[in-house]
ZAMARGU-4260 file (C-alpha; in steps of 0.2 Angstrom, whole numbers, plus 5000, padded with zeros to 4 digits):
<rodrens>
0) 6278/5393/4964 | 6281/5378/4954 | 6274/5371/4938 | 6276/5355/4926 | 6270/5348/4912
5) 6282/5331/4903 | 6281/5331/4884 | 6275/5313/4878 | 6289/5299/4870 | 6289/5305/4849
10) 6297/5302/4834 | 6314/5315/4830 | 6319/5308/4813 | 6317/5291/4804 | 6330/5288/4788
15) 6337/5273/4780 | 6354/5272/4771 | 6368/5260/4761 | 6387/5266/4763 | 6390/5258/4749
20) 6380/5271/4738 | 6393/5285/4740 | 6410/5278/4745 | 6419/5292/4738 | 6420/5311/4744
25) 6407/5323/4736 | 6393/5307/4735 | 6388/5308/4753 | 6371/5311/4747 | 6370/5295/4735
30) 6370/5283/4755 | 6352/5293/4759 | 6339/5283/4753 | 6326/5288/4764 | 6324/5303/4777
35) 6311/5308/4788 | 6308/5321/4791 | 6307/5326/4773 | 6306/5345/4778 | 6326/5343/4785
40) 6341/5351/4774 | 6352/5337/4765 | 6368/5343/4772 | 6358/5339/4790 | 6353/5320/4784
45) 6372/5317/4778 | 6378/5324/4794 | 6366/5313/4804 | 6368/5297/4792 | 6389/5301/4794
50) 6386/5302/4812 | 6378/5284/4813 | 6391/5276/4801 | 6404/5281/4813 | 6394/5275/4827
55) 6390/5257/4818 | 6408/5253/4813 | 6414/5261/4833 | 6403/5249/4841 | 6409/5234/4826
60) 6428/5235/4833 | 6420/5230/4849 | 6409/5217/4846 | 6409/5211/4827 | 6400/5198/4828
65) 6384/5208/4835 | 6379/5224/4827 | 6373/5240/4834 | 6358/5242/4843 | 6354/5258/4851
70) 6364/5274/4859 | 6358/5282/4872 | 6360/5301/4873 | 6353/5312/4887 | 6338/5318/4873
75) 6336/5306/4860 | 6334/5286/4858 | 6343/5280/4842 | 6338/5262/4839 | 6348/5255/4821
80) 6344/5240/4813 | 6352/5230/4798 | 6340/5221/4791 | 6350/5216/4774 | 6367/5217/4769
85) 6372/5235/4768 | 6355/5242/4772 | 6355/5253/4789 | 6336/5259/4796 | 6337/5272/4809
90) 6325/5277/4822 | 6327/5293/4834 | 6316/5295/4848 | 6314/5311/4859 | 6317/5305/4877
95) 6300/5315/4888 | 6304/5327/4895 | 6298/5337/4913 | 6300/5357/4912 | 6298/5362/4930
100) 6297/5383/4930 | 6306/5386/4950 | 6308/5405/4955 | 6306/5410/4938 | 6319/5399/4933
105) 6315/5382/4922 | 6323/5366/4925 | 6324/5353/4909 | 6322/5333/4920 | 6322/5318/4906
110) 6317/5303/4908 | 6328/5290/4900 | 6321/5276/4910 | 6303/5279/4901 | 6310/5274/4882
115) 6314/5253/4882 | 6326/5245/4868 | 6316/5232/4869 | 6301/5241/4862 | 6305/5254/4851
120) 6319/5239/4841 | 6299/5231/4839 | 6294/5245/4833 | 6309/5244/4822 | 6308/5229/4816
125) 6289/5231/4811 | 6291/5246/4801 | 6304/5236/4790 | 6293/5218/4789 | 6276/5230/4785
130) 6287/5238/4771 | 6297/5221/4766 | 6277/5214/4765 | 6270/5225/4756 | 6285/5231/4744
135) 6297/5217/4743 | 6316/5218/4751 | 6328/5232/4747 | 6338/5221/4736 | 6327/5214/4727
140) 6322/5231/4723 | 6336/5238/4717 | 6340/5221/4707 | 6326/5219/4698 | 6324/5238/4697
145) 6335/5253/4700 | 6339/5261/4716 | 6329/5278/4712 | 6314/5263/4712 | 6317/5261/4729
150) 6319/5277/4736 | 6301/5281/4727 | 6294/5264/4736 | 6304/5269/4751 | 6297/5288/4750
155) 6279/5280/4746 | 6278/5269/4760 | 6286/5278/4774 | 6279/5294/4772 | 6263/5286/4777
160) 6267/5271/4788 | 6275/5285/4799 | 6260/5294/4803 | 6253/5279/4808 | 6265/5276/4823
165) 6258/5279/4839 | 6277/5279/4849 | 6271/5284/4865 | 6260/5270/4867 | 6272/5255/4862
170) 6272/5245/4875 | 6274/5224/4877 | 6262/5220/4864 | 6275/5227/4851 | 6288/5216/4858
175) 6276/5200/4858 | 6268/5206/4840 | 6256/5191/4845 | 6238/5183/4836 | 6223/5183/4846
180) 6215/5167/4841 | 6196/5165/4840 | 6191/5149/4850 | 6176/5138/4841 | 6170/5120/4845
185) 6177/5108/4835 | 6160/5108/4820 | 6163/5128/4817 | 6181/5124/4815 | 6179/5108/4803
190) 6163/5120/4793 | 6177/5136/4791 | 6190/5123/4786 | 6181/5115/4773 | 6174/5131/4766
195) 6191/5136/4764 | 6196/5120/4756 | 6183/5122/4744 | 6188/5139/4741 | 6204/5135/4736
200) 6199/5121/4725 | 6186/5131/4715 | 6196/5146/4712 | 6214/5139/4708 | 6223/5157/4706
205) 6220/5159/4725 | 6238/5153/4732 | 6231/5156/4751 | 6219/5160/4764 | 6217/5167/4780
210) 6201/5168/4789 | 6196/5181/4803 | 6182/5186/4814 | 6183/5203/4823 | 6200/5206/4826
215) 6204/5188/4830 | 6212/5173/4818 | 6202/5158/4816 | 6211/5149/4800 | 6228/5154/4790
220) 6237/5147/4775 | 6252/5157/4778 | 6269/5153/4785 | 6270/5159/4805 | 6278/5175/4800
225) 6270/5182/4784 | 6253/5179/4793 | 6258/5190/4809 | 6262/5205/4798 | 6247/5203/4790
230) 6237/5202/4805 | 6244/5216/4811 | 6240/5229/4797 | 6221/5218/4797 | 6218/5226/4816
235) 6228/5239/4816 | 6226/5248/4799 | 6213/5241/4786 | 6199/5236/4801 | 6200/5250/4810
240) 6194/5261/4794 | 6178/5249/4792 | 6172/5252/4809 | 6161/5269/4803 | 6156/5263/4788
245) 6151/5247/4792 | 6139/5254/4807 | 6129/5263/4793 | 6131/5250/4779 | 6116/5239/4773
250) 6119/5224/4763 | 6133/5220/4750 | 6134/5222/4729 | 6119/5231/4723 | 6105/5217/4722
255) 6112/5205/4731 | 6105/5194/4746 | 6120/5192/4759 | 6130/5202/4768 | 6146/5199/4759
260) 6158/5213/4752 | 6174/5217/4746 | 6184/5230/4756 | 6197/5226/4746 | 6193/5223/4725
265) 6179/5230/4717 | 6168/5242/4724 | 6152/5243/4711 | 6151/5228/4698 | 6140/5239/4689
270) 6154/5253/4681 | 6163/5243/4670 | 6176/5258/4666 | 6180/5257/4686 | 6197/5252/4687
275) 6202/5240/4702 | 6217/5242/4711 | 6223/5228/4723 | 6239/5230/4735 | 6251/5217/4730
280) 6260/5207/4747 | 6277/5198/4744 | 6279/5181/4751 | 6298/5176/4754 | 6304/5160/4754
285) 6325/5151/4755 | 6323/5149/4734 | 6310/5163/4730 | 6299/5176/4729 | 6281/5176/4727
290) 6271/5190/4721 | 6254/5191/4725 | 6237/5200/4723 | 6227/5203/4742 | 6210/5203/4740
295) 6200/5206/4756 | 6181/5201/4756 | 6170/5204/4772 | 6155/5198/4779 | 6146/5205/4794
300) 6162/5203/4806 | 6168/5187/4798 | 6180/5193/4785 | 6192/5183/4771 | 6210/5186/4762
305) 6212/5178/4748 | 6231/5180/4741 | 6229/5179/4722 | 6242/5174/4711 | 6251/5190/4706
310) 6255/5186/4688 | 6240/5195/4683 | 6224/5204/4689 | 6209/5194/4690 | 6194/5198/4679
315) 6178/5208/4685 | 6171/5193/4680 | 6181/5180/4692 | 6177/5195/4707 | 6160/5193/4704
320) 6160/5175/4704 | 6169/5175/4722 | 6156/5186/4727 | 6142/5175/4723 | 6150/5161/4731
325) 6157/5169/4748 | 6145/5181/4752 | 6130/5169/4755 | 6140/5157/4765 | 6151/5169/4773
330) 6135/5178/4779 | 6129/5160/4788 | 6145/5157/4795 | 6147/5176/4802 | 6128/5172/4808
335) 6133/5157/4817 | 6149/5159/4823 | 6141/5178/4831 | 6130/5164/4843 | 6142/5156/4847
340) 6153/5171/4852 | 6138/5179/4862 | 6136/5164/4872 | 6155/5163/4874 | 6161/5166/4891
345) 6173/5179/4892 | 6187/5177/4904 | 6199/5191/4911 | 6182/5203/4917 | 6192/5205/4935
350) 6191/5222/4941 | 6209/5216/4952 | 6220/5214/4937 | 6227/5213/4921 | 6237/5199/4912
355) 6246/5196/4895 | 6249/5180/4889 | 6261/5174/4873 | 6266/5159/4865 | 6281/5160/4856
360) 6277/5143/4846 | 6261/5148/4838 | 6261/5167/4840 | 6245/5166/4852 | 6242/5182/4862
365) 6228/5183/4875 | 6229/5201/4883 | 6217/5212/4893 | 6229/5226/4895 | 6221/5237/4884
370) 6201/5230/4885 | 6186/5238/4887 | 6182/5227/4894 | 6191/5230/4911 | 6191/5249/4906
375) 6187/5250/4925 | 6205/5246/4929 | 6217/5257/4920 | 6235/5250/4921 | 6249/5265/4921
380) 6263/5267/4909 | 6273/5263/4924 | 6268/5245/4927 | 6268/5242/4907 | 6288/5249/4907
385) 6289/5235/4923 | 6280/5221/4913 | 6293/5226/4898 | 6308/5225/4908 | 6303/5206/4915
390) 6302/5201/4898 | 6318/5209/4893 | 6327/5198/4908 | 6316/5182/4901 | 6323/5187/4883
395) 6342/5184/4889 | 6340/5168/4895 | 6334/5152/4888 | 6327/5146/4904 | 6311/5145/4913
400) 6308/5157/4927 | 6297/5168/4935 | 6299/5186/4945 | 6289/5194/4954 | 6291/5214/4958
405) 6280/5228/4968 | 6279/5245/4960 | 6281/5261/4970 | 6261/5263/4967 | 6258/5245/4977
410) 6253/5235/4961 | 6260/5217/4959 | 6269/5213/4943 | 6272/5196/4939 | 6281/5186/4926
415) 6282/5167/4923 | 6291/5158/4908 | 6287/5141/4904 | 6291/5130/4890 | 6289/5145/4875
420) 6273/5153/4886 | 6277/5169/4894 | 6262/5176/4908 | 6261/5192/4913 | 6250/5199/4929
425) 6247/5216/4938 | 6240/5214/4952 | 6231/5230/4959 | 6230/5223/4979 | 6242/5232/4990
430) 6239/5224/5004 | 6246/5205/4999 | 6259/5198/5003 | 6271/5187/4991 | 6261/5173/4998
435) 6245/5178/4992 | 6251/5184/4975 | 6260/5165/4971 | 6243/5157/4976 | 6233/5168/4964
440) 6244/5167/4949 | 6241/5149/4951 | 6220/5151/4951 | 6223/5162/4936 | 6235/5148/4927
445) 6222/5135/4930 | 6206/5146/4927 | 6210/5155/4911 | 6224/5143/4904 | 6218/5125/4905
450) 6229/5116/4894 | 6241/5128/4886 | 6252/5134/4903 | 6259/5123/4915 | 6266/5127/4931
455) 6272/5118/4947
</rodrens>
């Protein structure tokens, strides 16, 4: 009798360290800044942070021009990063693993193939930029600060943001860490621009704007970069909270006559001993560092960031003064735009396929891998891992191209490059040919990417 059951992809141990801090003997404890998880003995996280020092400077007398990236091991990932001078992030992944019980004996089968580099450094890479975001760099930490500040940032950050990660459901979309744009018609774009405009011009301590409906961007102020991270903790963490609260919520403040309220500033305009607690978002630049408030103000599904200068926190006064003026015309423009939407046809509904679309000039993302959508069509881990590895080969070259591969369950996957735009398609027909598959990538091109992808 045999019987088996494969343990998911999860985290071993996250921990962040500076070689610099304890250079002598005796002081290896001074390099941990950071270690997760916090339950593990320090002799283990200076053993574990010796063990990747020695593997970093190994790998430098190699290549020293190009620092380590991952090491494989038979039950672990280890994916490093250097994200500052000095600084060292390490993540540790546990490799799946299948035990198969056989005549009473069990048989350990890992499956190294299932964990990418190519993801899990995304996933890397996020962690750092969330922090960097919301709590400024490492140095500038310690420069303006003291290093026990950062480990107490460090510690209140990561202890959190960890819980959030959801490893074995990293896929593509990490790597790509795209936008979903909202399409409008050219007068709802000119109306939200202008509102915006006239925003900024009224309340002069707003530095910038971003505006959203659903889970899709429709206006930003921010640099490419800064605005990405943002979105990302928008859909990921903050809107996903709202989702209850908003099905049973009426209108906003107490009295008021529009939908409009803050999910991030005041709560109740009415206790004036309630204190108001904003998180602050750093925005870096070549020459400086800019220290601001994040204010977040929704409306029906249309929701606003205001980025408020950080130097000090605005009055209840000037919060209910934003809310007089954005909740009556957000609430119009949420209203309008929800027509609009409704009426909008929604592309990507085949039952045949799913497809992933990135821009790397503008961050765009159009996806249905994970719709509801096409709930109908469930694509496998296996064909995600196939779509990963295309865009892997993609990554390593600067030129255009396109590959097209058939997975051992007889789904399509296909990959073109073009000019910055990457598409992605699985195909679920088994019974095409590579013919047939050519010829419908180019329907799809033409059908759901007029004007933004070109292809002979």
């Amino acid at each position: 009798m045999t019987s088996a059951q494969t343990s998911p992809i999860s985290l071993h141990s996250f921990y962040i360290y500076n070689a610099t801090y304890g250079p002598r003997e005796g002081e290896e404890h001074k390099k941990v800044l950071f270690f997760h998880p916090s339950s593990t003995n320090l002799d283990t996280q200076i053993r574990s942070v010796g063990l990747s020092e020695a593997v970093v400077q190994f790998a430098d007398e190699f290549a020293p021009s190009k620092s380590c990236e991952a090491v494989h091991t038979q039950k672990t990932r280890q994916l490093f990063l250097n994200p500052e001078p000095d600084f060292w992030i390490v993540l540790i992944v546990k490799v799946p693993v299948t035990h198969r019980t056989e005549d009473g004996k069990t048989i350990a089968e890992y499956h190294e193939e299932d964990v990418q580099d190519t993801v899990y450094q995304a996933v890397l890479k996020q962690a750092y930029t969330m922090f960097k975001f919301f709590m400024g760099s490492f140095a500038d930490i310690v420069n303006k600060f003291s290093i026990e500040e950062l480990k107490s940032r460090l510690n209140h950050f990561f202890s959190q943001y960890l819980e959030t990660l959801r490893l074995n459901q990293s896929d593509i979309l990490d790597i790509q860490n795209g936008i979903q744009f909202l399409p409008l018609d050219k007068n709802t774009y000119l109306r939200i621009q202008c509102f915006i405009n006239l925003i900024e011009a009224s309340f002069t301590q707003i530095k910038y704007t971003a505006f959203l409906y659903n889970d899709q961007l429709v206006w930003s102020g921010l640099e490419q970069d800064d605005m990405r991270t943002l979105y990302k903790y928008l859909t990921t963490s903050l809107f996903p909270t709202l989702l209850d609260t908003e099905e049973s919520a009426a209108k906003g403040p107490q009295g008021s006559a529009h939908f409009g309220k803050f999910v991030k500033g005041p709560k109740n305009f009415g206790d004036v001993n309630a204190s108001i607690q904003l998180p602050n978002i750093y925005i870096h630049s070549e020459s400086k560092t800019d220290v601001l408030h994040l204010v977040v103000y929704r409306a029906l599904s249309a929701t606003v960031c205001l980025m408020v200068d950080g130097s000090a926190l605005p009055s209840r006064d000037w919060f209910r003064k934003i809310d007089q003026f954005l909740g009556p015309q957000l609430s119009r423009l949420a209203s309008d735009i929800a027509e609009q939407y409704a009426n909008r046809k929604v592309s990507g509904g085949s039952q045949d396929y799913k497809f992933v679309y990135f821009n790397h000039m503008n961050l765009a993302q159009k996806t249905t891998v994970h719709s509801k959508k096409t709930a109908s069509l469930t694509i496998s881990p296996e064909i995600l891992r196939l779509i990963a590895d295309i865009n892997a080969d993609f990554s390593k070259s600067e030129e255009d191209g396109e590959a097209f591969m058939r997975s051992l369950t007889d789904w399509w996957v296909v990959g073109k490059k073009s000019d910055q735009r990457e598409f992605y398609v699985a195909i679920n027909q088994k019974n095409w040919n590579l013919i047939e598959v050519n010829e419908e990538m180019k329907k799809m091109c033409a059908s759901h990417f007029t004007n933004i992808f070109f292809l002979d």
